[in-house]
C-alpha positions in Angstrom: -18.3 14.6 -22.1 -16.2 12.8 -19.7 -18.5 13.4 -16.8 -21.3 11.3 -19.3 -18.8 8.7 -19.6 -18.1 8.6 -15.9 -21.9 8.6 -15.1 -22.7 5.5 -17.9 -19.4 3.7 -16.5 -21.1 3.7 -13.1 -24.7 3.0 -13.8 -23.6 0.5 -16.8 -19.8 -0.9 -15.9 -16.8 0.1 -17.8 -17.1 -2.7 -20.2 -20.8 -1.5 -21.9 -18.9 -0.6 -25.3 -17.3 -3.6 -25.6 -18.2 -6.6 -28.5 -19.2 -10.3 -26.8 -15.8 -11.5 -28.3 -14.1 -8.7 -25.9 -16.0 -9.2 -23.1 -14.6 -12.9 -22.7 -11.2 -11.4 -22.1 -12.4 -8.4 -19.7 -12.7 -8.7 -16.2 -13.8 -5.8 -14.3 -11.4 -4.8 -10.9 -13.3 -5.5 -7.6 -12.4 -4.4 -3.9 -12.1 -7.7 -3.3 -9.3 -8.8 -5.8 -5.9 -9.6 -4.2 -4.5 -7.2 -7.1 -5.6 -4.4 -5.5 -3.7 -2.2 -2.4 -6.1 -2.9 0.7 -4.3 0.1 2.7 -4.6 2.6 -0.1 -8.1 1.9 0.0 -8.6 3.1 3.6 -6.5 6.0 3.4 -2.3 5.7 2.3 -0.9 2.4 1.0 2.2 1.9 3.4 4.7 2.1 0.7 4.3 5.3 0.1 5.2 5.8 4.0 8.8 5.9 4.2 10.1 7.4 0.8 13.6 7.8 0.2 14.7 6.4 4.0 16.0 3.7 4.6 12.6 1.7 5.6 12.0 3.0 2.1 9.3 -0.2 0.8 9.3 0.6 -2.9 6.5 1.0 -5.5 3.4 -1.3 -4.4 2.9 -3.7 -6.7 -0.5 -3.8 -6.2 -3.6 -2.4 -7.9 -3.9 2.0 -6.7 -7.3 3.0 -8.2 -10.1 5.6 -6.4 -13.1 4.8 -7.7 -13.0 1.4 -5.8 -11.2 4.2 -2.7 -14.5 6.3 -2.7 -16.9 3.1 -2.2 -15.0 0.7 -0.1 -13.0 3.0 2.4 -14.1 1.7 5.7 -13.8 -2.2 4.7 -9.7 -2.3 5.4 -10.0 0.0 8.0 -8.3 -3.1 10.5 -6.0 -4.7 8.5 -4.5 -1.0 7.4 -4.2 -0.2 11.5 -2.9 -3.5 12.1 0.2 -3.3 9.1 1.0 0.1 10.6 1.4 -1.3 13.7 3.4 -4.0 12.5 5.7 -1.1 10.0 5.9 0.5 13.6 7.6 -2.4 15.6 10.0 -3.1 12.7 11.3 0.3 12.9 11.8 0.5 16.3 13.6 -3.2 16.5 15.6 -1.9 13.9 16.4 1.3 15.6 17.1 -0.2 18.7 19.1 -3.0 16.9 21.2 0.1 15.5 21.3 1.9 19.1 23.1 -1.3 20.5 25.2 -1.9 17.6 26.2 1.5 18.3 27.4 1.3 21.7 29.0 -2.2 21.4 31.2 -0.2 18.8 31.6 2.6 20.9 32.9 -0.3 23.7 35.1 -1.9 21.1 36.9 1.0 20.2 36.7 2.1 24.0 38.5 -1.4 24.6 41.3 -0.9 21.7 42.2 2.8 23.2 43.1 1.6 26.3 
């Protein structure tokens, strides 16, 4: 049964039950919407990276569905490769921020002993 409904929601759209009166409220969700998570399209939405850490991003607000996955995978292919490389340089500012935070502590305390 659900595989029929799967098959009719493909070939006829998800809104082929619905009266004219609840069609003017529907809108179907399109790869294209700005509701919906470009990166978990391609493969993994970036906010589901770094969980529990403390680059830790939080629940996407954005739209996580895999029917629109399975037919538009390769269209964010770029702009997932370009926020991981953004998500890469962050961390490593940060870590290096941290490294020299570390040692001008280490030199305080260094300074103090002395």
């Amino acid at each position: 049964m659900d595989a029929q409904r799967a098959l009719l929601d493909e070939l006829m759209g998800a809104a082929r039950n619905l009266t004219e009166e609840e069609k003017k409220d529907y809108r179907e969700i399109h790869w294209d919407d700005r509701e919906v998570c470009g990166p978990f399209m391609v493969r993994f939405c970036p906010h589901d990276l770094f969980v529990n850490t403390k680059s830790d991003l939080g629940l996407c607000p954005k739209i996580h569905d895999l029917k629109l996955k399975e037919r538009y995978q390769k269209i964010f292919e770029l702009y997932f490769l370009e926020t991981c490389n953004q998500l890469k340089y962050c961390i490593i500012a940060s870590t290096i921020l941290g490294l020299m935070c570390f040692e001008l502590v280490d030199e305080y305390i260094n300074f103090i002993s002395c």
